[in-house]
C-alpha positions as a Python dict, from the first residue, in 0.01 Angstrom:
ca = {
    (1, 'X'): (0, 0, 0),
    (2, 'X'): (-338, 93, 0),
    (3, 'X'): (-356, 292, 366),
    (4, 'X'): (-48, 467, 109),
    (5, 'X'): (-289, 552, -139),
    (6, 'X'): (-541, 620, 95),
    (7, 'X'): (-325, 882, 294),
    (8, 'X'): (-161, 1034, -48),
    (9, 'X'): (-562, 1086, -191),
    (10, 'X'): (-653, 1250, 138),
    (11, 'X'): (-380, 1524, 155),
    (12, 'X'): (-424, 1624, -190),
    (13, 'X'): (-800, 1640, -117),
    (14, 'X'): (-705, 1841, 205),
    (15, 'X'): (-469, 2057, -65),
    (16, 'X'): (-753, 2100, -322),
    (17, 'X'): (-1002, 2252, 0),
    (18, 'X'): (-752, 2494, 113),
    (19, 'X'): (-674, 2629, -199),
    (20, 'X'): (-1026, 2663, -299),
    (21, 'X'): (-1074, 2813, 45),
    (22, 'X'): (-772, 3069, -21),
    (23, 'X'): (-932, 3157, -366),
    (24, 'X'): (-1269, 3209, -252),
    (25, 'X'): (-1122, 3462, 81),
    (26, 'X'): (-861, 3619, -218),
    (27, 'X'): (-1214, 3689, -478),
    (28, 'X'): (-1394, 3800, -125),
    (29, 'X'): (-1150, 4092, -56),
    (30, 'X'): (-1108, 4203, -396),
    (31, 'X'): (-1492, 4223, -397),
    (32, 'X'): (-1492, 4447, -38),
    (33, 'X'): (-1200, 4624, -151),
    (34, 'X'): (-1409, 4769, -524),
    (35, 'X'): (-1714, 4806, -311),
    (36, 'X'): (-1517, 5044, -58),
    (37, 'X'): (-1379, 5199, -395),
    (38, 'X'): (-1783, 5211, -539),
    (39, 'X'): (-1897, 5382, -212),
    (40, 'X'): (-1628, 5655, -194),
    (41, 'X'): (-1615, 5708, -549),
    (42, 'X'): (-2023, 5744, -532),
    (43, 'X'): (-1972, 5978, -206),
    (44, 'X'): (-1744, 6229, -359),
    (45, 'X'): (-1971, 6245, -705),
    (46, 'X'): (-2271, 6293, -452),
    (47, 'X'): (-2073, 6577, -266),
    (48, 'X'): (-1972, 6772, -618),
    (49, 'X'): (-2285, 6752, -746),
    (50, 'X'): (-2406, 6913, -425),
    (51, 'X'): (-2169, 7183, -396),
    (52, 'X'): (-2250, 7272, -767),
    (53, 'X'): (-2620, 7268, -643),
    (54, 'X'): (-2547, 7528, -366),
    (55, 'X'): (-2340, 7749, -603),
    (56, 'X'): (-2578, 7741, -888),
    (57, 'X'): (-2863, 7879, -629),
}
């Protein structure tokens, strides 16, 4: 009864880490994924501004 227990506590402990391990991979890709967006976003603002620059001179 108790190895029962035992076993039954371990697996959902096992369940609890993978999921929290799923999250965590799932919060790091949407955090790549908006930096990627940032950078390009910040690139094509840095390449109008220029052009207006050049055509302004």
């Amino acid at each position: 009864m108790e190895a029962d227990l035992r076993e039954a506590v371990e697996r959902r402990l096992a369940e609890r880490i993978a999921d929290a391990r799923r999250r965590r991979a799932a919060r790091e890709r949407a955090r790549a994924e908006k930096a990627a967006r940032r950078t390009a976003g910040l690139r094509a603002r840095h390449t109008q501004k220029l052009a207006r620059l050049n055509e302004e001179n």
